[in-house]
N, CA, C and O atoms as CSV, one atom per row, in Angstrom:
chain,resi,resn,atom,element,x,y,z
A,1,UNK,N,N,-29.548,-15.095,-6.390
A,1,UNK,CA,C,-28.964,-13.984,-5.652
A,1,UNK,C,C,-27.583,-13.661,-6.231
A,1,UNK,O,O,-26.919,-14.678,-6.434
A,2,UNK,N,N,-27.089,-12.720,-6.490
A,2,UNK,CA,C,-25.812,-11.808,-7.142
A,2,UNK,C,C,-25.119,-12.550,-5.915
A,2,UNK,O,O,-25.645,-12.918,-4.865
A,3,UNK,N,N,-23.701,-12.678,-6.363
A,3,UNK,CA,C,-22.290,-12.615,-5.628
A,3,UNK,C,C,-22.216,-11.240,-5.412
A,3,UNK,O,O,-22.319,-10.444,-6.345
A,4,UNK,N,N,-21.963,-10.738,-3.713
A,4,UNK,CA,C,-21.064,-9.761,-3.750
A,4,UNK,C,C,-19.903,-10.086,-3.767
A,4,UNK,O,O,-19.526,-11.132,-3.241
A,5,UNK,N,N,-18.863,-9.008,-4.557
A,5,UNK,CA,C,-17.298,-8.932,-4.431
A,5,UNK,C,C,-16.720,-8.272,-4.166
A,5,UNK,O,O,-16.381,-7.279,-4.810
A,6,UNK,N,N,-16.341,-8.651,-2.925
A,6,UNK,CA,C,-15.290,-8.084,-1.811
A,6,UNK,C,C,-13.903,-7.312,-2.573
A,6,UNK,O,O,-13.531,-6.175,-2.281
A,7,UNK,N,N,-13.380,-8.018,-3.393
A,7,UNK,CA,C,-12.417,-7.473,-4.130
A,7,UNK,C,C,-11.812,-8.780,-5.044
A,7,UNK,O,O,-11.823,-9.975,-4.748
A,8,UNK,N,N,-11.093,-7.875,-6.690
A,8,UNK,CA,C,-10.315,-8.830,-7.756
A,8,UNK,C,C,-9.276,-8.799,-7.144
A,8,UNK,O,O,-9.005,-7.843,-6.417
A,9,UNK,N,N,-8.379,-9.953,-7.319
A,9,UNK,CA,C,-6.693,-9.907,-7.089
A,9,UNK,C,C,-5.961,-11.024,-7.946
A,9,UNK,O,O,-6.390,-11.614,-8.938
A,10,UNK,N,N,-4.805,-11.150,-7.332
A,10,UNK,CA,C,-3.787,-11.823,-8.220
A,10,UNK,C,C,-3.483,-12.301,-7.027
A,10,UNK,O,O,-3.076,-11.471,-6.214
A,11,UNK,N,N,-3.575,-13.555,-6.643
A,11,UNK,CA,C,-3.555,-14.472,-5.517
A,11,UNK,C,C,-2.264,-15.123,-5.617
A,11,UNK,O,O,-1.986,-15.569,-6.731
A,12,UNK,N,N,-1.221,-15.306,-4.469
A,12,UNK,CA,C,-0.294,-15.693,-4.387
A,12,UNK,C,C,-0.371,-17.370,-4.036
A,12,UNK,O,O,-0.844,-17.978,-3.076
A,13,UNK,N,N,0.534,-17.955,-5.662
A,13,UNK,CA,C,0.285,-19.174,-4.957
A,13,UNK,C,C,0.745,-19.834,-3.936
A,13,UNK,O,O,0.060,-20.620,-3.282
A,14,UNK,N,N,1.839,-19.593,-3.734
A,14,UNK,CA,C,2.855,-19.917,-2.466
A,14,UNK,C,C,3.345,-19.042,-1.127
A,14,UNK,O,O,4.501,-18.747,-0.825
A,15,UNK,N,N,2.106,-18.718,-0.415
A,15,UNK,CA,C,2.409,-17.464,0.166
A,15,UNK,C,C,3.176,-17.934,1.252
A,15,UNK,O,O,3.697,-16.935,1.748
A,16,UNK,N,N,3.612,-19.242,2.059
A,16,UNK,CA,C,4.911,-19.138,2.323
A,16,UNK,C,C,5.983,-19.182,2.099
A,16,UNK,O,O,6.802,-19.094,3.014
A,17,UNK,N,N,6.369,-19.336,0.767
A,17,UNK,CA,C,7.402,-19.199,-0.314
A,17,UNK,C,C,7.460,-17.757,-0.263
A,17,UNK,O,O,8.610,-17.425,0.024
A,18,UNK,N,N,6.798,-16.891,-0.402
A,18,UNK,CA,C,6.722,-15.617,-0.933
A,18,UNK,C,C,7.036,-14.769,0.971
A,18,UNK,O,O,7.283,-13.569,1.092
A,19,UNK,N,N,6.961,-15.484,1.864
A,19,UNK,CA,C,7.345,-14.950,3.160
A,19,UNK,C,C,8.235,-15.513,3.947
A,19,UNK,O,O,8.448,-15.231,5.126
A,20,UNK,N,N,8.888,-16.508,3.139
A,20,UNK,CA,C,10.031,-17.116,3.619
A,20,UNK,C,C,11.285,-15.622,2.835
A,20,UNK,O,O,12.043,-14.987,3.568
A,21,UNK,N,N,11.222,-15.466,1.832
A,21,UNK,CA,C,11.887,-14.977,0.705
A,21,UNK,C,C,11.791,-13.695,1.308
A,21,UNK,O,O,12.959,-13.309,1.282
A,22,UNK,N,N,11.130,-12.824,1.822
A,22,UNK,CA,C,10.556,-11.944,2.224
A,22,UNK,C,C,9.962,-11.725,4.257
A,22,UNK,O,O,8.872,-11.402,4.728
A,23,UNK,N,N,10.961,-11.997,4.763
A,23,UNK,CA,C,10.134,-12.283,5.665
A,23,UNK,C,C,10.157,-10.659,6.772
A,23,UNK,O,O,11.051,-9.853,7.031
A,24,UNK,N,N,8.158,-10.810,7.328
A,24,UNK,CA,C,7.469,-9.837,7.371
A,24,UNK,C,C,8.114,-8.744,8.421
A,24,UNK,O,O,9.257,-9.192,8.510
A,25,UNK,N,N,8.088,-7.959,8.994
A,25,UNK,CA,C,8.862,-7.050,9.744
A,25,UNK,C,C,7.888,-6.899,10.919
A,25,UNK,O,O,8.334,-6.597,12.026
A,26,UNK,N,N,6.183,-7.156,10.665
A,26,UNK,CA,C,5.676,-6.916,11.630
A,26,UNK,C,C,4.906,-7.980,12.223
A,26,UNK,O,O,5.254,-9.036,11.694
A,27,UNK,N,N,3.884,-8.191,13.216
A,27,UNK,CA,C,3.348,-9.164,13.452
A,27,UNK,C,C,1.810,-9.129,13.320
A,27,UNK,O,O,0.996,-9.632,14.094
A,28,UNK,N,N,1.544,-8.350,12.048
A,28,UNK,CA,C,0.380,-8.696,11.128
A,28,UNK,C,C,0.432,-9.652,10.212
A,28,UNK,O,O,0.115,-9.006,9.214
A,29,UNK,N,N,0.561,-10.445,9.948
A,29,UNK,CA,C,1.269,-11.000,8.594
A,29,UNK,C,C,0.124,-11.145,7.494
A,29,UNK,O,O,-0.936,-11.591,7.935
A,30,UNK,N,N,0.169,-10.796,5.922
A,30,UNK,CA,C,-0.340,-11.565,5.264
A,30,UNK,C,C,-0.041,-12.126,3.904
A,30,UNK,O,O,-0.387,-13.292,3.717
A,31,UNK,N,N,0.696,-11.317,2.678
A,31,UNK,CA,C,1.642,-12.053,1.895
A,31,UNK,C,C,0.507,-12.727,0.813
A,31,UNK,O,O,0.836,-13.672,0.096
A,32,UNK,N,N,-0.906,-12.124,0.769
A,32,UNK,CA,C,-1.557,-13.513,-0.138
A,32,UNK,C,C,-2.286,-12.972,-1.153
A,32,UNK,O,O,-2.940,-13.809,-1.776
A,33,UNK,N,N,-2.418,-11.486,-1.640
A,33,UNK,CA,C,-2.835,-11.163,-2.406
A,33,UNK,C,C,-2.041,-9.628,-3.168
A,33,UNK,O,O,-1.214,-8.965,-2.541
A,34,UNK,N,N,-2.507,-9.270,-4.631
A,34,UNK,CA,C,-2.366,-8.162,-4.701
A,34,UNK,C,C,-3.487,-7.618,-5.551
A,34,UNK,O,O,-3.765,-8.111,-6.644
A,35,UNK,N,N,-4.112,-6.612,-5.036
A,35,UNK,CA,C,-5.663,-6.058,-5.264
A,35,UNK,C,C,-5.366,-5.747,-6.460
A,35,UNK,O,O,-4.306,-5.296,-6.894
A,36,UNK,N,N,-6.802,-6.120,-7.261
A,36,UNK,CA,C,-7.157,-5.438,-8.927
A,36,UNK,C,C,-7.930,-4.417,-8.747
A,36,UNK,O,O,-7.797,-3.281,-9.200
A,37,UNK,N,N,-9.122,-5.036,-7.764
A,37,UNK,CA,C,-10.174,-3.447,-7.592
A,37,UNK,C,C,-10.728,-4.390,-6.271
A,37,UNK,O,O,-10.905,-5.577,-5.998
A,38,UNK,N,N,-10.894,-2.888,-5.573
A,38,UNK,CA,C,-11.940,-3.393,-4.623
A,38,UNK,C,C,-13.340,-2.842,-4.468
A,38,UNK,O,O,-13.660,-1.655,-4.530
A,39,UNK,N,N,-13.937,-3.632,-4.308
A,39,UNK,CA,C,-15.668,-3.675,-4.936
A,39,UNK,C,C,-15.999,-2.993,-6.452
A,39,UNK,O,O,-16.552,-1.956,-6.817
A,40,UNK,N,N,-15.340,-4.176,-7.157
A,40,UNK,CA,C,-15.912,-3.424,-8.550
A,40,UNK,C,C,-17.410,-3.992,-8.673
A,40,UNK,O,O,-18.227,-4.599,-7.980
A,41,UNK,N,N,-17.294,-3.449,-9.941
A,41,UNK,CA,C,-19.123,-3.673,-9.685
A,41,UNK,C,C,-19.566,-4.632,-11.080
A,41,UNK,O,O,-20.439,-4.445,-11.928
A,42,UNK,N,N,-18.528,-5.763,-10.904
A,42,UNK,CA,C,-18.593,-6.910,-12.398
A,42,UNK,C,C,-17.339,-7.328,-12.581
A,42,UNK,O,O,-16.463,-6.533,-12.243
A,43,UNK,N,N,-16.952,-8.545,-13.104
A,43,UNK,CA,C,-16.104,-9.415,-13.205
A,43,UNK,C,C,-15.262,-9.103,-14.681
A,43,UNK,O,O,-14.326,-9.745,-15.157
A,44,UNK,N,N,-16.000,-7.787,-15.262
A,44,UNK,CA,C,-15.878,-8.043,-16.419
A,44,UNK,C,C,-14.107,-7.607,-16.759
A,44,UNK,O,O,-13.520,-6.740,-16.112
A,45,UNK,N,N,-13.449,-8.425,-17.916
A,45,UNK,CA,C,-11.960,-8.350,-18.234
A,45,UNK,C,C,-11.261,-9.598,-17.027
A,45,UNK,O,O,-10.170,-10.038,-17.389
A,46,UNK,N,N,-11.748,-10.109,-15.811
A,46,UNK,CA,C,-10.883,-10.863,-15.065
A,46,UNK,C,C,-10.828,-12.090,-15.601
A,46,UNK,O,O,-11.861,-12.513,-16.122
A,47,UNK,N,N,-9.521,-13.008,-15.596
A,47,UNK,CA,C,-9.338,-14.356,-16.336
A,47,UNK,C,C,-9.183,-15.124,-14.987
A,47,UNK,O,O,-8.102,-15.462,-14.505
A,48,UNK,N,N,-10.345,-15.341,-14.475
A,48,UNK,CA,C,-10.299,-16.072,-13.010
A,48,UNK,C,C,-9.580,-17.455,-13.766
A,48,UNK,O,O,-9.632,-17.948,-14.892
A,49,UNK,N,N,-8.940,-17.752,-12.581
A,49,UNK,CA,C,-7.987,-19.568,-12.653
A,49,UNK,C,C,-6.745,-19.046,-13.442
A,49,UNK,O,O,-5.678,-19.658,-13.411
A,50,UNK,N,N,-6.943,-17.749,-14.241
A,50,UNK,CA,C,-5.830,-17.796,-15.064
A,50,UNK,C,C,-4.325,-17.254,-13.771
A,50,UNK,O,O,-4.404,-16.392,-12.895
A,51,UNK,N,N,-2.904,-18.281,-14.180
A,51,UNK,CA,C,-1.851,-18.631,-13.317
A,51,UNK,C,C,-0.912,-17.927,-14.506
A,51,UNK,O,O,-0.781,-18.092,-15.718
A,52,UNK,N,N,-0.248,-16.927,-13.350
A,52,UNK,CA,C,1.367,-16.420,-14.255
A,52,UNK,C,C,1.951,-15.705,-13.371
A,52,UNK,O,O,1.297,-15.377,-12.381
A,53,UNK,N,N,3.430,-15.253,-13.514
A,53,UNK,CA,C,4.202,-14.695,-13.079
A,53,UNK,C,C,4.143,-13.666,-12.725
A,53,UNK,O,O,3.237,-13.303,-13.475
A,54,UNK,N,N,4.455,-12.511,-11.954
A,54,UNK,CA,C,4.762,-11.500,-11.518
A,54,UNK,C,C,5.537,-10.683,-11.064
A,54,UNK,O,O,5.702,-10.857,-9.857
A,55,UNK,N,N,6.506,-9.261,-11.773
A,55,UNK,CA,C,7.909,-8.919,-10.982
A,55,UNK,C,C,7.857,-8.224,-9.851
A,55,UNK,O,O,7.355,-7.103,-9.782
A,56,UNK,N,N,8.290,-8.742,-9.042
A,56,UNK,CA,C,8.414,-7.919,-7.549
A,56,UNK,C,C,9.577,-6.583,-8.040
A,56,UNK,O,O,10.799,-6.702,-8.129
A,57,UNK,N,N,8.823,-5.438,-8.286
A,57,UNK,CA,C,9.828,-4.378,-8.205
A,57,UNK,C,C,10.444,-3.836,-7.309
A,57,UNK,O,O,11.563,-3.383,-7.546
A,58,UNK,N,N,9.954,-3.754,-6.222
A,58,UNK,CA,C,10.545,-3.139,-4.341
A,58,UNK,C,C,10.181,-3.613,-3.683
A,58,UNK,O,O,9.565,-4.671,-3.811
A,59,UNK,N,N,10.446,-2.927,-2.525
A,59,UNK,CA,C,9.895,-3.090,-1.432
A,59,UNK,C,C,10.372,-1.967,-0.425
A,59,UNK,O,O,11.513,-1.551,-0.223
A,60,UNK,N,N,8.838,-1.495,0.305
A,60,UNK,CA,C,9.027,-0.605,1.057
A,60,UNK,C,C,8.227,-0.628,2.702
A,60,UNK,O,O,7.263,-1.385,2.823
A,61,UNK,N,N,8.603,0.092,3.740
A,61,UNK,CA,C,8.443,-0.780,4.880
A,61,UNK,C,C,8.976,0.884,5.805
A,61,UNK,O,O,9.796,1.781,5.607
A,62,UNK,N,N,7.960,0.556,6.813
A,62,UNK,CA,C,8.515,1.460,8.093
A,62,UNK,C,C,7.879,0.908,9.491
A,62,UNK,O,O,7.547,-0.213,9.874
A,63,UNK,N,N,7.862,2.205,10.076
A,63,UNK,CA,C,7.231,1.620,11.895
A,63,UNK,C,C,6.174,0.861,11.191
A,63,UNK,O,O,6.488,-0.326,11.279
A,64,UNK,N,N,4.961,1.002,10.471
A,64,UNK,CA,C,3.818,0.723,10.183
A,64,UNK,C,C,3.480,-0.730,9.695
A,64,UNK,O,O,2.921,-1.733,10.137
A,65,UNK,N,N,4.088,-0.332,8.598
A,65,UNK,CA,C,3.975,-1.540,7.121
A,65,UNK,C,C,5.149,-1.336,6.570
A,65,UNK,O,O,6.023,-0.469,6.558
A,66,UNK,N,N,4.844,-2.792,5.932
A,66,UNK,CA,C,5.755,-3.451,4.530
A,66,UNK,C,C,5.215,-4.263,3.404
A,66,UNK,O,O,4.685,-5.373,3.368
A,67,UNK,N,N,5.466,-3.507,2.627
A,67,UNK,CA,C,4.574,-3.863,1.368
A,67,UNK,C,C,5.618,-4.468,0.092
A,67,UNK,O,O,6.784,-4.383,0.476
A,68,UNK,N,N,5.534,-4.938,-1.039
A,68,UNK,CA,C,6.478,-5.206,-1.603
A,68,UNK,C,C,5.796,-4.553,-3.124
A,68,UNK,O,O,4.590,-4.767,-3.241
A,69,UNK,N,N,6.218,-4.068,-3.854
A,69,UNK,CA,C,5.776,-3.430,-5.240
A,69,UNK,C,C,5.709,-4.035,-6.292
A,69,UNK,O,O,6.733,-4.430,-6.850
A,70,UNK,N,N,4.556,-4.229,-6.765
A,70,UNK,CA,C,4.545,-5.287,-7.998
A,70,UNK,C,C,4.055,-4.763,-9.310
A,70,UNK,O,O,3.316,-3.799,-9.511
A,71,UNK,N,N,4.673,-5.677,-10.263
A,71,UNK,CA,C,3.900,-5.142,-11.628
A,71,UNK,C,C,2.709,-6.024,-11.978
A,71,UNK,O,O,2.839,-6.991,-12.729
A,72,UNK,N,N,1.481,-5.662,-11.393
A,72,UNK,CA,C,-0.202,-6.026,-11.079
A,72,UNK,C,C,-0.330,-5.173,-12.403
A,72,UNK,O,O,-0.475,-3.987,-12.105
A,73,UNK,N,N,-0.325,-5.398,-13.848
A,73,UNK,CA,C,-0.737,-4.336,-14.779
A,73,UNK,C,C,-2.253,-4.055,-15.158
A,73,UNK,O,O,-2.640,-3.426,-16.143
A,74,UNK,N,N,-3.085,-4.691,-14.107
A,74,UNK,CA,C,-4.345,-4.910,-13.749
A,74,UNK,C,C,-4.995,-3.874,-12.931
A,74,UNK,O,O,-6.086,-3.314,-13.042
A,75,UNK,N,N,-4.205,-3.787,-12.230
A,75,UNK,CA,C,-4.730,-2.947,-10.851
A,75,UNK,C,C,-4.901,-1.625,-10.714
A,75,UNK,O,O,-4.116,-0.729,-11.021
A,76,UNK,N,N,-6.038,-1.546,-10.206
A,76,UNK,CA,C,-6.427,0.001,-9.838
A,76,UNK,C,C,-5.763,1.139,-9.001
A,76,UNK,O,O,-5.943,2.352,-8.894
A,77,UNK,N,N,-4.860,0.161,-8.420
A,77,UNK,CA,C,-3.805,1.082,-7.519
A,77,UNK,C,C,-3.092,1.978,-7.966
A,77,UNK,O,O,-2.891,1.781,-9.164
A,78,UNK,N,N,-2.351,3.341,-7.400
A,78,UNK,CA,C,-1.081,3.774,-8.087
A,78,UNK,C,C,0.228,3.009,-7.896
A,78,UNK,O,O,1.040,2.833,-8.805
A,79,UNK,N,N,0.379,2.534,-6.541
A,79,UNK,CA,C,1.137,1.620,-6.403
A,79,UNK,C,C,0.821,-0.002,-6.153
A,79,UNK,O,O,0.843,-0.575,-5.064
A,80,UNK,N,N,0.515,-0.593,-7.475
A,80,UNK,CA,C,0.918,-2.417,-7.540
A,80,UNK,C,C,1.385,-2.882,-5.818
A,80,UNK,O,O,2.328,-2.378,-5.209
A,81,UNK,N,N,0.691,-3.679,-5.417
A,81,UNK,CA,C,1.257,-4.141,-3.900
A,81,UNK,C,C,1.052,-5.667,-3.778
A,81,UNK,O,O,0.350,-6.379,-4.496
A,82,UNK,N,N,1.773,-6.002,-2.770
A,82,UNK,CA,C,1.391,-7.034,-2.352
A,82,UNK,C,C,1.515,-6.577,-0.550
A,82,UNK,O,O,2.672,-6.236,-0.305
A,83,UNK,N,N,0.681,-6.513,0.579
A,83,UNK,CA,C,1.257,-6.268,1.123
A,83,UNK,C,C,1.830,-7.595,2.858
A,83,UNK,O,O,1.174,-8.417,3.498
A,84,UNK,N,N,2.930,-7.240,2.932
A,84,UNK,CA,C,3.294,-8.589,3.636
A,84,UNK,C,C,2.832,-8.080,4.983
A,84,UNK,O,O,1.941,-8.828,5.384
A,85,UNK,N,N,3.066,-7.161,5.793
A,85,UNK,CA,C,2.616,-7.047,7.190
A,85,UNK,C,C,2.511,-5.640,7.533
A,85,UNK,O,O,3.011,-4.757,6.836
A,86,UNK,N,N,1.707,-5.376,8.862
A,86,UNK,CA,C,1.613,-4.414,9.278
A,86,UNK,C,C,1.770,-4.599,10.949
A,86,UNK,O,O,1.905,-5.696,11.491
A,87,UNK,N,N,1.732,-3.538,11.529
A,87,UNK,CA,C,1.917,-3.361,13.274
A,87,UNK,C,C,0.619,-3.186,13.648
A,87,UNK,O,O,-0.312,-2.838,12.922
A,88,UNK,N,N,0.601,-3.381,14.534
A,88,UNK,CA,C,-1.531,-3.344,15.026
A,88,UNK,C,C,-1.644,-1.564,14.971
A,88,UNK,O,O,-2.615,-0.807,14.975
A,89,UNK,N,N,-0.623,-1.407,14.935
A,89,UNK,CA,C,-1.078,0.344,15.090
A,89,UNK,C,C,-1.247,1.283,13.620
A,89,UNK,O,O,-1.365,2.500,13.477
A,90,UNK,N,N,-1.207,0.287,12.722
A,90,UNK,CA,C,-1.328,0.971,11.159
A,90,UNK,C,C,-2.678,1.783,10.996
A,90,UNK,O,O,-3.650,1.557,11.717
A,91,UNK,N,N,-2.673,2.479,10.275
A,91,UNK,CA,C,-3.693,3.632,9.976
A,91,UNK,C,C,-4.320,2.275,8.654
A,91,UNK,O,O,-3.581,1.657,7.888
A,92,UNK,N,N,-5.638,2.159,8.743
A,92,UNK,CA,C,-6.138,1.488,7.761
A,92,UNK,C,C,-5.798,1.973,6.144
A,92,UNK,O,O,-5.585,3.145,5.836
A,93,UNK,N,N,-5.794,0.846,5.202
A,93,UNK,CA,C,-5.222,1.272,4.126
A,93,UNK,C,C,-3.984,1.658,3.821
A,93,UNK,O,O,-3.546,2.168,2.789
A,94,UNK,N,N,-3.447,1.357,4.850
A,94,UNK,CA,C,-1.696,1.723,5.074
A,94,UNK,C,C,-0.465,1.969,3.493
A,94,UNK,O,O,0.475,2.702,3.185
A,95,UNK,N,N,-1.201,0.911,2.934
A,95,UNK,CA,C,-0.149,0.762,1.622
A,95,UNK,C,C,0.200,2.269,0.902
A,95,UNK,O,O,1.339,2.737,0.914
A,96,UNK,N,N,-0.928,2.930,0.294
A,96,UNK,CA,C,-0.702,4.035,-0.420
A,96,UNK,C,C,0.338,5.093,0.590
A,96,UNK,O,O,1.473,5.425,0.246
A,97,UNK,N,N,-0.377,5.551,1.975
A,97,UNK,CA,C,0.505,6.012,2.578
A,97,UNK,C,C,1.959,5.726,2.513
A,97,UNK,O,O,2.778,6.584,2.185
A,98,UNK,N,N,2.360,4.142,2.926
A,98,UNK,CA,C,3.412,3.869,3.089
A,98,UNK,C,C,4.470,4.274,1.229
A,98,UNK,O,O,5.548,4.866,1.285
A,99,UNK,N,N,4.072,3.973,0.316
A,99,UNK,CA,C,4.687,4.012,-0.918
A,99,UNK,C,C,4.892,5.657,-1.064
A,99,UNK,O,O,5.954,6.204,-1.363
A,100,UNK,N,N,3.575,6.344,-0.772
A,100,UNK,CA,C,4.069,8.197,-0.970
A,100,UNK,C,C,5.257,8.503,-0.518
A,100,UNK,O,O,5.997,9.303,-1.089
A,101,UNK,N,N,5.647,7.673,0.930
A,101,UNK,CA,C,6.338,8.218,2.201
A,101,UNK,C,C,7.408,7.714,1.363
A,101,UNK,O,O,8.249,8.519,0.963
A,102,UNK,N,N,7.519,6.091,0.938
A,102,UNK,CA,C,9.371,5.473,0.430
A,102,UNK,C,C,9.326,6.681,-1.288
A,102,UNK,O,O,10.206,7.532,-1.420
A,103,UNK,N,N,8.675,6.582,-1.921
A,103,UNK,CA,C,9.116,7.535,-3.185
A,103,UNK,C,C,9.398,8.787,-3.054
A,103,UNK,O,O,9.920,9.332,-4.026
A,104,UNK,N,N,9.134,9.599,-1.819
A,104,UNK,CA,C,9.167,11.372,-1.688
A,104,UNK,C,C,10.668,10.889,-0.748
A,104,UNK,O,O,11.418,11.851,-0.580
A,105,UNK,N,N,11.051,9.888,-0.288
A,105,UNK,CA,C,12.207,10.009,0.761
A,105,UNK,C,C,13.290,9.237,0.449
A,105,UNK,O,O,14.218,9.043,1.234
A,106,UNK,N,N,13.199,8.614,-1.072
A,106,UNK,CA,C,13.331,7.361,-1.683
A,106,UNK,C,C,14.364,6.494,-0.978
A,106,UNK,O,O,15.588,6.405,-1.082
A,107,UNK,N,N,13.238,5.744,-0.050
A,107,UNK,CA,C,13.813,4.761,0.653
A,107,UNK,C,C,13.138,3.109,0.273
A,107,UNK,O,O,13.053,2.196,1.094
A,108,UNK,N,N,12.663,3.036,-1.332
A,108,UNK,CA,C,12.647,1.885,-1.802
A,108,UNK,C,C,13.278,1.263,-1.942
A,108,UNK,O,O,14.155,1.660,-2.709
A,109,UNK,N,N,13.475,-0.262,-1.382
A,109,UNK,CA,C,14.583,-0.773,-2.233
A,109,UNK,C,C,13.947,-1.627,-3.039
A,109,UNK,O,O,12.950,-2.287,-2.748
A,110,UNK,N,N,14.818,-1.605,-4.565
A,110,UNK,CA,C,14.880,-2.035,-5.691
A,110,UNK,C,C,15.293,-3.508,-5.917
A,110,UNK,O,O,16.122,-4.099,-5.225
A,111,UNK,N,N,14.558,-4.084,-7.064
A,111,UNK,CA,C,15.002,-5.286,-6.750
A,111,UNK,C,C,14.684,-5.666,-8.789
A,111,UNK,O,O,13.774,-5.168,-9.452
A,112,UNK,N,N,15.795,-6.682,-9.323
A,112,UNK,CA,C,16.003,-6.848,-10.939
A,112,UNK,C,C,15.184,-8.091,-10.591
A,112,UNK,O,O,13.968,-7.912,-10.535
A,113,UNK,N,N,15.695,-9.453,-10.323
A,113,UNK,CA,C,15.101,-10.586,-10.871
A,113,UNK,C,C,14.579,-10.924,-9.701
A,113,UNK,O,O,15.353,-11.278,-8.812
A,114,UNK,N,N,13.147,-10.886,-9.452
A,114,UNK,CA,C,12.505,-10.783,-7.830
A,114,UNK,C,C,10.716,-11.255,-8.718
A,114,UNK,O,O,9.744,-10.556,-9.004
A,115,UNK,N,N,10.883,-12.099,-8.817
A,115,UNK,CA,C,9.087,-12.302,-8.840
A,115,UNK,C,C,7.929,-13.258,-8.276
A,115,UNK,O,O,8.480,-13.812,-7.324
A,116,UNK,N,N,6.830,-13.665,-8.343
A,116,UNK,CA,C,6.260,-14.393,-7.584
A,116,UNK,C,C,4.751,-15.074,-8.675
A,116,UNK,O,O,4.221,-14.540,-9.649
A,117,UNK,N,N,4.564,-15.850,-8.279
A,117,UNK,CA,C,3.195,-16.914,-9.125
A,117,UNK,C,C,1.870,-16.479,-8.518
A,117,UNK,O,O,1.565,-16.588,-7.330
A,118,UNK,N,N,1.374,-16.139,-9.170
A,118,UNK,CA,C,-0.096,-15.847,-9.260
A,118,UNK,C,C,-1.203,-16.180,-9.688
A,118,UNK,O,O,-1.067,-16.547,-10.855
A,119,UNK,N,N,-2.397,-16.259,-9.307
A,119,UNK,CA,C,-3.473,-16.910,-10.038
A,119,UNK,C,C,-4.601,-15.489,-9.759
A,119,UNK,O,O,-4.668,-14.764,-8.767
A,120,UNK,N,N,-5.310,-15.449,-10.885
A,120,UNK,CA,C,-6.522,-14.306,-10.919
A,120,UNK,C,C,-7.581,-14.916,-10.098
A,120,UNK,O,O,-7.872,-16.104,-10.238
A,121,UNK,N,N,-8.118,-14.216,-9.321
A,121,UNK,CA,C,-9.358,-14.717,-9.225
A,121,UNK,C,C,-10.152,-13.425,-8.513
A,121,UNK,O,O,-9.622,-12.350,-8.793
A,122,UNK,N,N,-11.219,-13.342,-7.722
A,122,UNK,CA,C,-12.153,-12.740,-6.547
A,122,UNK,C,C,-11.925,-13.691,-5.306
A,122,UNK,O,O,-11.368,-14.771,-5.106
A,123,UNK,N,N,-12.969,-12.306,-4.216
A,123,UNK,CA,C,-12.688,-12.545,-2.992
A,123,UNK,C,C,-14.657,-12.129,-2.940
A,123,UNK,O,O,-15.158,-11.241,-3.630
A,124,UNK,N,N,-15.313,-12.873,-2.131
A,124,UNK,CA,C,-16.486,-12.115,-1.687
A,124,UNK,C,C,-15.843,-12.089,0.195
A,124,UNK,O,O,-14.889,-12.489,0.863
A,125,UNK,N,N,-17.509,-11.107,0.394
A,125,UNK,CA,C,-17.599,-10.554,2.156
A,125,UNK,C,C,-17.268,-11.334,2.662
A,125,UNK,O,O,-16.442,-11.050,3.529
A,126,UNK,N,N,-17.686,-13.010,2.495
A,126,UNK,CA,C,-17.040,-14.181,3.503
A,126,UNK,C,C,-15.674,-14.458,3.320
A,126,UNK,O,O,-15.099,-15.495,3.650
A,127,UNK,N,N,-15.210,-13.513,2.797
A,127,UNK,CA,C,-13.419,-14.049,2.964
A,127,UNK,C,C,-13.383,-15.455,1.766
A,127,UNK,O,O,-12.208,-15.788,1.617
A,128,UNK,N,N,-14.226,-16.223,1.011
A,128,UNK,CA,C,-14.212,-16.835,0.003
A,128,UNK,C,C,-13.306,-16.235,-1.340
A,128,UNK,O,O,-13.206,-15.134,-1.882
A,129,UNK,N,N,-12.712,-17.580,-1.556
A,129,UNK,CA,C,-11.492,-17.129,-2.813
A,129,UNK,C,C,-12.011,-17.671,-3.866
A,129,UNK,O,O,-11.868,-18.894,-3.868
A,130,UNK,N,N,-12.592,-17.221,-4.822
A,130,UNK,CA,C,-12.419,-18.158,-6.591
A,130,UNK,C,C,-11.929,-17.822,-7.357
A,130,UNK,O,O,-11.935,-16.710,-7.885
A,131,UNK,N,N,-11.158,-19.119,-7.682
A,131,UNK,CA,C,-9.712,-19.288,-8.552
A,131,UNK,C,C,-10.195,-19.484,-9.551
A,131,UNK,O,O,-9.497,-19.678,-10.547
């Protein structure tokens, strides 16, 4: 039987390191991934287990969410995320919204030597991680 995959990411290794450093604004919390693709349809190009660095470029945040901006040079996103929390009242998919809203109002803040450890891997439907 095929693996389904839920989604690729760049898995945070220390995600309370990474929310101590960062800590969340709302009382969603999660801090543990940043998406490559979600439901691609093959593994192909991912270096699962493979571990490296990552620069946290911003971070942006309102009533909703707070997300932090990363250089994921992987990812299918327009905006690289990691995202740390949301309010139960977020509009699903919150991130893209939230980044249109900080770049058109530019209320990002910027950040030089800000990064975090990562490992590649997938996610299937059961919430299962391989590193």
């Amino acid at each position: 039987m095929k693996q389904a995959i839920k989604f690729t990411a760049l898995f945070v290794k220390d995600t309370q390191e990474l929310l101590n450093k960062f800590p969340p604004k709302h009382k969603k919390v999660f801090g543990h991934h940043s998406t490559i693709e979600f439901k691609p349809q093959n593994l192909d190009g991912l270096e699962i287990g493979k571990e490296q660095e990552i620069r946290i470029i911003g971070r942006a945040s309102d009533e909703f969410g707070d997300d932090l901006l990363v250089e994921n040079v992987k990812s299918k996103n327009k905006y690289p995320h990691i995202t740390l929390s949301r309010d139960e009242n977020a509009p699903p998919l919150y991130s893209k919204i939230l980044f249109e809203k900080a770049v058109g109002s530019k209320t990002i803040e910027y950040f030089n030597n800000e990064s975090v450890k990562v490992i590649e891997g997938y996610s299937d439907f059961n919430n299962n991680i391989f590193l």
